[in-house]
Gaussian input, Z-matrix of N, CA and C with variables (Angstrom, degrees):
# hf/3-21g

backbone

0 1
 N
 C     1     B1
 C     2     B2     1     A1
 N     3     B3     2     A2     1     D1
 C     4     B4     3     A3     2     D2
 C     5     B5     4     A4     3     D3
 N     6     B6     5     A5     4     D4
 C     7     B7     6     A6     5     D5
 C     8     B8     7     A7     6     D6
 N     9     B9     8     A8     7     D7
 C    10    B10     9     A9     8     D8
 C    11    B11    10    A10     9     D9
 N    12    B12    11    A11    10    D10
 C    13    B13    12    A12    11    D11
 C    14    B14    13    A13    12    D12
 N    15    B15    14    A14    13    D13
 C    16    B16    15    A15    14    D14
 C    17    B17    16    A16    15    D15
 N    18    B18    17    A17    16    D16
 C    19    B19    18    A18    17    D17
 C    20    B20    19    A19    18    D18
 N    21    B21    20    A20    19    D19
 C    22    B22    21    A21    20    D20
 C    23    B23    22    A22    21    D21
 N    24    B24    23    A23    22    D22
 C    25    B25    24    A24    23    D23
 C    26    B26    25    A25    24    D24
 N    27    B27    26    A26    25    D25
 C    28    B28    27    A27    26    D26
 C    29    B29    28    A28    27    D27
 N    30    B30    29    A29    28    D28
 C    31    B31    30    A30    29    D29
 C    32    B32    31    A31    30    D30
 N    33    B33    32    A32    31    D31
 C    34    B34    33    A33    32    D32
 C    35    B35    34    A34    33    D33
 N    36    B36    35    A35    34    D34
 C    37    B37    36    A36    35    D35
 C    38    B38    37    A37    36    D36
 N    39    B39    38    A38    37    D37
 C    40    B40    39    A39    38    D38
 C    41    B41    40    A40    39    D39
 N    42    B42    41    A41    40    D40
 C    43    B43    42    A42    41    D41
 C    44    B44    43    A43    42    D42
 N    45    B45    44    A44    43    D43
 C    46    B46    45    A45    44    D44
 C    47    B47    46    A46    45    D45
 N    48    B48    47    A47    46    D46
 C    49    B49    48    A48    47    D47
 C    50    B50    49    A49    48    D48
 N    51    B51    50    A50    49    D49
 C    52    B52    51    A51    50    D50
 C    53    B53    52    A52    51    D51
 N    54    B54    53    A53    52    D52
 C    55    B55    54    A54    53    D53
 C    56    B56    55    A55    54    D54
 N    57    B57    56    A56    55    D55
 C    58    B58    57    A57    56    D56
 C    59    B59    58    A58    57    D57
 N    60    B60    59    A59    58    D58
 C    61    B61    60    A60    59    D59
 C    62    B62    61    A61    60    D60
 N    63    B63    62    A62    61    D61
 C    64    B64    63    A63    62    D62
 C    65    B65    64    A64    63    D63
 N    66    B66    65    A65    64    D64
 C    67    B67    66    A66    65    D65
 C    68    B68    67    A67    66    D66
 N    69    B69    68    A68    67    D67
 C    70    B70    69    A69    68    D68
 C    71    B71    70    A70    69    D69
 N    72    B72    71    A71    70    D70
 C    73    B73    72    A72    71    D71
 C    74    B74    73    A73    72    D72
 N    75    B75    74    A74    73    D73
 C    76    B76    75    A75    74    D74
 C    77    B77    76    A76    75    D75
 N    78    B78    77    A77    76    D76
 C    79    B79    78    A78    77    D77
 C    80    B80    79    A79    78    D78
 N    81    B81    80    A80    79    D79
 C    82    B82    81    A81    80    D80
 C    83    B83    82    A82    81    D81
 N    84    B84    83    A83    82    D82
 C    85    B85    84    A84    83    D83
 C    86    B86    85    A85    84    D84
 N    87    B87    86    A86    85    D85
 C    88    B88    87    A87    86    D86
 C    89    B89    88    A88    87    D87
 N    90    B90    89    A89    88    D88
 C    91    B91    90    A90    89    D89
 C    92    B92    91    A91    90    D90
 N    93    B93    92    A92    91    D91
 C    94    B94    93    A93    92    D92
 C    95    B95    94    A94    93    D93
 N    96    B96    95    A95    94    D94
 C    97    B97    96    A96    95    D95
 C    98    B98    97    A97    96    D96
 N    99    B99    98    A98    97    D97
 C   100   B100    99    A99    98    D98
 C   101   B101   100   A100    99    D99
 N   102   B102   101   A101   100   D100
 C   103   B103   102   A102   101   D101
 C   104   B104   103   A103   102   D102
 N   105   B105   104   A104   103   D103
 C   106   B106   105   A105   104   D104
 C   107   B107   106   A106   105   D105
 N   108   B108   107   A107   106   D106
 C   109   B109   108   A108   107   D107
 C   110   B110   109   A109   108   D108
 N   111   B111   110   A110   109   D109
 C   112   B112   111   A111   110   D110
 C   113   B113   112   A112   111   D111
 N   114   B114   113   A113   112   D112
 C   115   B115   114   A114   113   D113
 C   116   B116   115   A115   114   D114
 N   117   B117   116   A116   115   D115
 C   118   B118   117   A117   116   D116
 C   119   B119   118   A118   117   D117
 N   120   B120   119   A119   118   D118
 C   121   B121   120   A120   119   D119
 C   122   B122   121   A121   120   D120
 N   123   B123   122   A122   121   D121
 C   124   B124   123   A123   122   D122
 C   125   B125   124   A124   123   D123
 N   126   B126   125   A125   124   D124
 C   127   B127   126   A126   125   D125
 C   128   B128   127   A127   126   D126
 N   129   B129   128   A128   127   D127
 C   130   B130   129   A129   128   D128
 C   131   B131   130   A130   129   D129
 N   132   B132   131   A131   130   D130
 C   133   B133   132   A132   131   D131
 C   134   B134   133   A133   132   D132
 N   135   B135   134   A134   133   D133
 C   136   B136   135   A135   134   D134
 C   137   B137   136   A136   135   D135
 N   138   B138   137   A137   136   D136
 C   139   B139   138   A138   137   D137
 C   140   B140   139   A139   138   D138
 N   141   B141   140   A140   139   D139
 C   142   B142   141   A141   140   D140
 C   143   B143   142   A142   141   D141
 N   144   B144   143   A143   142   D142
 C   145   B145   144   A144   143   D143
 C   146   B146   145   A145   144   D144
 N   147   B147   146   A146   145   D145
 C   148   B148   147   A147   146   D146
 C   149   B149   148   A148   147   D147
 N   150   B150   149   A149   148   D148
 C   151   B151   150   A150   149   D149
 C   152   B152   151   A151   150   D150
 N   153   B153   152   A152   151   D151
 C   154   B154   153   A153   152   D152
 C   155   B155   154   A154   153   D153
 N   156   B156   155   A155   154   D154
 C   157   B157   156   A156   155   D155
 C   158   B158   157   A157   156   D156
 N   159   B159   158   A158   157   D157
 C   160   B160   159   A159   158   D158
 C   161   B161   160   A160   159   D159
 N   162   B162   161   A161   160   D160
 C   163   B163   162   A162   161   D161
 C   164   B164   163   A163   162   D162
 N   165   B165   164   A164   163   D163
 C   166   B166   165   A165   164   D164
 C   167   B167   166   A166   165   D165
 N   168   B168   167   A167   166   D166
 C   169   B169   168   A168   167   D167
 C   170   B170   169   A169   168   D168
 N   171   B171   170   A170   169   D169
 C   172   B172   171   A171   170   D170
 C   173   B173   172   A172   171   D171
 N   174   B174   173   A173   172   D172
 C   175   B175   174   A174   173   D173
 C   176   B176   175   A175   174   D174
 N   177   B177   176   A176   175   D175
 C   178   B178   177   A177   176   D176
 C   179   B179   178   A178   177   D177
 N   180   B180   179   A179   178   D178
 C   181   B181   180   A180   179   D179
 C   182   B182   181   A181   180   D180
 N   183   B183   182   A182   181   D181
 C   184   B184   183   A183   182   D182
 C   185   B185   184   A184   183   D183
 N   186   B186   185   A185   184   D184
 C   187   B187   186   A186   185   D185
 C   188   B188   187   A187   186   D186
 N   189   B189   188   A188   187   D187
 C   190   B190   189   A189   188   D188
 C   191   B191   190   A190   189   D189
 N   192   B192   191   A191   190   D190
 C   193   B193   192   A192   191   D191
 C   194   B194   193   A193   192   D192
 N   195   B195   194   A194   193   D193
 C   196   B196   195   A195   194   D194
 C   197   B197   196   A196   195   D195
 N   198   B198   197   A197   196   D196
 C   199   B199   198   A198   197   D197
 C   200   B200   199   A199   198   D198
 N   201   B201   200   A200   199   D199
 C   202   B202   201   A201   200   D200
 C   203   B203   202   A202   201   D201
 N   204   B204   203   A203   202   D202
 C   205   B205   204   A204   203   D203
 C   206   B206   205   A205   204   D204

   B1=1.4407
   B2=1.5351
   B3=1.3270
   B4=1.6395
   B5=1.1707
   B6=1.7617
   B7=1.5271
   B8=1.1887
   B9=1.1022
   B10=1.8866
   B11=1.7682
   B12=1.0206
   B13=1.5679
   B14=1.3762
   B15=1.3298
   B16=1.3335
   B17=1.1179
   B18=1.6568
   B19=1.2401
   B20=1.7104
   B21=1.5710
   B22=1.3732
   B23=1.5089
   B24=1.3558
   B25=1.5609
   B26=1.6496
   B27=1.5159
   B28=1.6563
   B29=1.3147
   B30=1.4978
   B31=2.0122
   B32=1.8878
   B33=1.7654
   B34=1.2370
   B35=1.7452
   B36=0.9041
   B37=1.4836
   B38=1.1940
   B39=0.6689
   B40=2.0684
   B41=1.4963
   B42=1.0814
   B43=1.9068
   B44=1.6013
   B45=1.2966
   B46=1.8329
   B47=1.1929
   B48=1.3223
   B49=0.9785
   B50=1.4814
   B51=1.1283
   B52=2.1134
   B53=1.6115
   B54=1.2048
   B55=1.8540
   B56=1.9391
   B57=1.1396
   B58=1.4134
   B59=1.2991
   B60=1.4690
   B61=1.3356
   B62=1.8099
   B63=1.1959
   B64=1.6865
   B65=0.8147
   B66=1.4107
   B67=1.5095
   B68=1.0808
   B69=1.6355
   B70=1.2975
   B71=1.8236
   B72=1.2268
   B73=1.8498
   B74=1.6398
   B75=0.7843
   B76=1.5611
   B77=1.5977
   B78=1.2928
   B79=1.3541
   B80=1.8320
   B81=1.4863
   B82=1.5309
   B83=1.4662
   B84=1.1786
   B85=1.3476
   B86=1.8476
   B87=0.9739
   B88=1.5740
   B89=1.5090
   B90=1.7343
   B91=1.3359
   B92=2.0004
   B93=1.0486
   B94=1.6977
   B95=1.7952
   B96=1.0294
   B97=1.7557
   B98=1.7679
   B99=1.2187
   B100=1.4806
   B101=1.7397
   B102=1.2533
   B103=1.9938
   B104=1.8910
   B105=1.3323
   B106=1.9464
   B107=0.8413
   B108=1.8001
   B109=1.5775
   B110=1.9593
   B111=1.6565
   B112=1.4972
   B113=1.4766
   B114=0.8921
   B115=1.9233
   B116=1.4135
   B117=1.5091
   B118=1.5268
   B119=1.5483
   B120=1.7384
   B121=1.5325
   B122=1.3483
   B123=0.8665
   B124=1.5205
   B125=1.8586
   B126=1.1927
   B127=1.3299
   B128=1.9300
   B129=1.2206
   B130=1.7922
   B131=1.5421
   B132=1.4673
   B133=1.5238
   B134=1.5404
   B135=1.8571
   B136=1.3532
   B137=1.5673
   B138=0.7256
   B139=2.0083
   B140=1.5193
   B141=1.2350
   B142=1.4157
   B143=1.2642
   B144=1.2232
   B145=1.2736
   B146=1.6352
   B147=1.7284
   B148=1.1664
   B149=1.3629
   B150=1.4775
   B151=1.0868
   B152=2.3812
   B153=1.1296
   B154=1.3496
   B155=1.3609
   B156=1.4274
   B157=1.4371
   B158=0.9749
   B159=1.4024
   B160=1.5356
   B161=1.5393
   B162=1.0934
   B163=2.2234
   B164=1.8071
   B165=1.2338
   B166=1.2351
   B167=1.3960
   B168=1.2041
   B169=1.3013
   B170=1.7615
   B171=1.4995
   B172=1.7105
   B173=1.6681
   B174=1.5604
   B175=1.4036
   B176=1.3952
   B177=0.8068
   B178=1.4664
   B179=1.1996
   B180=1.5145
   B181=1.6702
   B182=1.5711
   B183=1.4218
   B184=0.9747
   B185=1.7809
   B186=1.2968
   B187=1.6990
   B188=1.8977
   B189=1.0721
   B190=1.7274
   B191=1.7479
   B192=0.7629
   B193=2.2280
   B194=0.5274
   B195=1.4755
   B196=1.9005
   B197=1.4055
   B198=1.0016
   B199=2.0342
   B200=1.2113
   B201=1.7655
   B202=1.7826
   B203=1.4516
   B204=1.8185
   B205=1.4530
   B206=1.3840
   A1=110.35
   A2=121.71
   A3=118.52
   A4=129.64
   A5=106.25
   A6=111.06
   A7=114.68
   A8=115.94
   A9=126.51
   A10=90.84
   A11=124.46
   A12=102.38
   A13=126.95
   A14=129.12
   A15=137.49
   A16=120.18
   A17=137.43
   A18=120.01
   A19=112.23
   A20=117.20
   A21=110.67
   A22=136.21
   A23=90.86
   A24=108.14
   A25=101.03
   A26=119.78
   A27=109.10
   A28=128.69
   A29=95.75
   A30=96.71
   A31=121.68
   A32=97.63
   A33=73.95
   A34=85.16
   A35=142.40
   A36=155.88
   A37=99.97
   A38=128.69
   A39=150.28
   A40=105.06
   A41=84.07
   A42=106.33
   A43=113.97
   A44=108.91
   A45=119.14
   A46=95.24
   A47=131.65
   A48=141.85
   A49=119.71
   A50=101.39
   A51=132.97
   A52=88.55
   A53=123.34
   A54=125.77
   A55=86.79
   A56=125.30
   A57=140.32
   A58=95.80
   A59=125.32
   A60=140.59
   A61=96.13
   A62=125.95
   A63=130.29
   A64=117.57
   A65=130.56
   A66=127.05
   A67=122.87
   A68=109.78
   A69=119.80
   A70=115.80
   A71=108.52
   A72=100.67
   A73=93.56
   A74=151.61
   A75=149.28
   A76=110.72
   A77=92.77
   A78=115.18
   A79=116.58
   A80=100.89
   A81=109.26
   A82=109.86
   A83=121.51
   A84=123.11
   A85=108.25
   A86=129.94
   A87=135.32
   A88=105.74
   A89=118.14
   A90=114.79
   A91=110.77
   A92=105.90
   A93=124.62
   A94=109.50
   A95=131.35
   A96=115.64
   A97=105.45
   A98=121.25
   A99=114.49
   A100=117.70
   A101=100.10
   A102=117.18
   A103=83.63
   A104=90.28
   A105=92.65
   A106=105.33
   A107=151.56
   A108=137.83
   A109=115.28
   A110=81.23
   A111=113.10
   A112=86.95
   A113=137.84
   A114=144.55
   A115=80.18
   A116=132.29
   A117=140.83
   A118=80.49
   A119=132.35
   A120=137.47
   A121=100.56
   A122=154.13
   A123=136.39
   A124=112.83
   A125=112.05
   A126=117.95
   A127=112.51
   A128=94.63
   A129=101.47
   A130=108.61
   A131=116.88
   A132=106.11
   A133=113.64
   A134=111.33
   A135=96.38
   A136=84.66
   A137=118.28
   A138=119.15
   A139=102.21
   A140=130.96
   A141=112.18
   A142=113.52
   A143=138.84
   A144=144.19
   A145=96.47
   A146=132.31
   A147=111.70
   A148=156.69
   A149=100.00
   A150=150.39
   A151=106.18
   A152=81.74
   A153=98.64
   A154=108.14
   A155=147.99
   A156=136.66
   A157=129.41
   A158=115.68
   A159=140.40
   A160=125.80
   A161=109.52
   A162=115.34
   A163=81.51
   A164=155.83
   A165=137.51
   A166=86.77
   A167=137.72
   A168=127.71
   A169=121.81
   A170=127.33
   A171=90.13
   A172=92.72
   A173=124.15
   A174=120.88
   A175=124.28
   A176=130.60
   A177=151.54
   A178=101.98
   A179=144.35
   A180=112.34
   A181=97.74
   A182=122.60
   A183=137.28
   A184=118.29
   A185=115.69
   A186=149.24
   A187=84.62
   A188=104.64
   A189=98.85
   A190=84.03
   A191=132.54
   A192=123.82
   A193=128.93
   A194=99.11
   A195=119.98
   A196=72.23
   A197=137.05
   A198=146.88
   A199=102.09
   A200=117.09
   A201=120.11
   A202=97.09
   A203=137.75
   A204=117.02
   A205=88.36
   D1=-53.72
   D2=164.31
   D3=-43.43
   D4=-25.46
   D5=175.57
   D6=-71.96
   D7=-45.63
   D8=-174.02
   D9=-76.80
   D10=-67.53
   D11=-176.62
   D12=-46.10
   D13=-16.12
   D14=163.91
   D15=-104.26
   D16=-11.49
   D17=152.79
   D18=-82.59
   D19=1.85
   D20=161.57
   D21=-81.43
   D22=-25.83
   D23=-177.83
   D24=-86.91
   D25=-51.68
   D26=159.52
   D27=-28.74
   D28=-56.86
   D29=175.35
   D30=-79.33
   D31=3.47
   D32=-179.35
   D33=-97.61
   D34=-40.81
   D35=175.75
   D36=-35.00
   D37=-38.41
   D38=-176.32
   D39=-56.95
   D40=-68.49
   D41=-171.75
   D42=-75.09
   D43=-19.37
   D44=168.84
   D45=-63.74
   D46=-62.14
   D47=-136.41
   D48=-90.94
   D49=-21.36
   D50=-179.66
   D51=-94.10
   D52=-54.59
   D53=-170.34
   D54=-55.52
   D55=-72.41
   D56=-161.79
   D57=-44.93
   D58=-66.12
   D59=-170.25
   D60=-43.54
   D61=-85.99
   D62=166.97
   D63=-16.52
   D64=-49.53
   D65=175.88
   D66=-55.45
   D67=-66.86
   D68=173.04
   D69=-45.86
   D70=-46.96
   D71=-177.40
   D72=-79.43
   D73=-38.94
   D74=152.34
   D75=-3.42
   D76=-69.96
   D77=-166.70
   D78=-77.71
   D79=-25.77
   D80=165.86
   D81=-71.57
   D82=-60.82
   D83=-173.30
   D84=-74.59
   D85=-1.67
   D86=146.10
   D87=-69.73
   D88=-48.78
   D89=-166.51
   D90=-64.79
   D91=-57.79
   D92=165.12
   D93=-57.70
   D94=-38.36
   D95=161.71
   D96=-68.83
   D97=-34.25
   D98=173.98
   D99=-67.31
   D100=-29.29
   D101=-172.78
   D102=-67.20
   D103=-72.73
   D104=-168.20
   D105=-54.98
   D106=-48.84
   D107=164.39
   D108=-3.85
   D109=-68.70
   D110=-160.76
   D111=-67.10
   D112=-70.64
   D113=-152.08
   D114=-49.44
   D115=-76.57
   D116=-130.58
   D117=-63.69
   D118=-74.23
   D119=-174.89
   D120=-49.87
   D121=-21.37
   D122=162.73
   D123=-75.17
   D124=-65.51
   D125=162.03
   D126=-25.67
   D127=-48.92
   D128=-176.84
   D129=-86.95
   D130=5.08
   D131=177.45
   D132=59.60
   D133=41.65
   D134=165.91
   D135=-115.34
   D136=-10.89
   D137=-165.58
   D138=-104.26
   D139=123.33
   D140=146.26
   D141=-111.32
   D142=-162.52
   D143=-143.04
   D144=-125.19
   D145=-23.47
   D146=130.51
   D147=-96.98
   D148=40.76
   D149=170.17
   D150=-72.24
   D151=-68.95
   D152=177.55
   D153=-83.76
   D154=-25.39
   D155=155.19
   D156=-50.81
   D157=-34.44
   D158=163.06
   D159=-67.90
   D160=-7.40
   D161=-155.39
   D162=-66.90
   D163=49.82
   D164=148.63
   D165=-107.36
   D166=-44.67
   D167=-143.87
   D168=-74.14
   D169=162.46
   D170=-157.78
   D171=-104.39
   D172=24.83
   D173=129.25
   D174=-44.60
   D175=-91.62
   D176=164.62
   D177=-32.92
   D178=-35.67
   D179=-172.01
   D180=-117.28
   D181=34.99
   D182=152.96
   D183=-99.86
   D184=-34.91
   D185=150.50
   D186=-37.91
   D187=-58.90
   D188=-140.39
   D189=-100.50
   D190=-30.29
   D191=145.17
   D192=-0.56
   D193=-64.88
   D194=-140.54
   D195=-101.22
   D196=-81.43
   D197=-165.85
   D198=-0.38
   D199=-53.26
   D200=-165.97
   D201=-92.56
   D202=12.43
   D203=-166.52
   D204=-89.33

């Protein structure tokens, strides 16, 4: 009975920890395809840099709308 209660709590500890792990590299490699997005449109003179100081304004998130239509 101690065995199964501790190889349950291992695998659930396991799997927190593997779920957490995914996210986090998930979320890096989302963060770095968004960096290079931005680099490549700046490089090409569709982005400038007050471009992105501005992204509240509903210039700009009308700019960034139309981008995904």
């Amino acid at each position: 009975m101690l065995i199964a209660a501790t190889a349950a709590v291992t695998s659930f500890t396991q799997s927190s920890f593997f779920r957490q792990a995914i996210i986090e590299r998930e979320a890096k490699i989302i963060r770095d395809i968004a960096t290079a997005v931005v680099r490549e449109d700046v490089l090409e003179h569709q982005l400038s840099s007050s471009d992105i100081d501005r992204y509240t304004e509903a210039e700009a998130q009308f700019v960034s709308a139309s981008f995904f239509l």
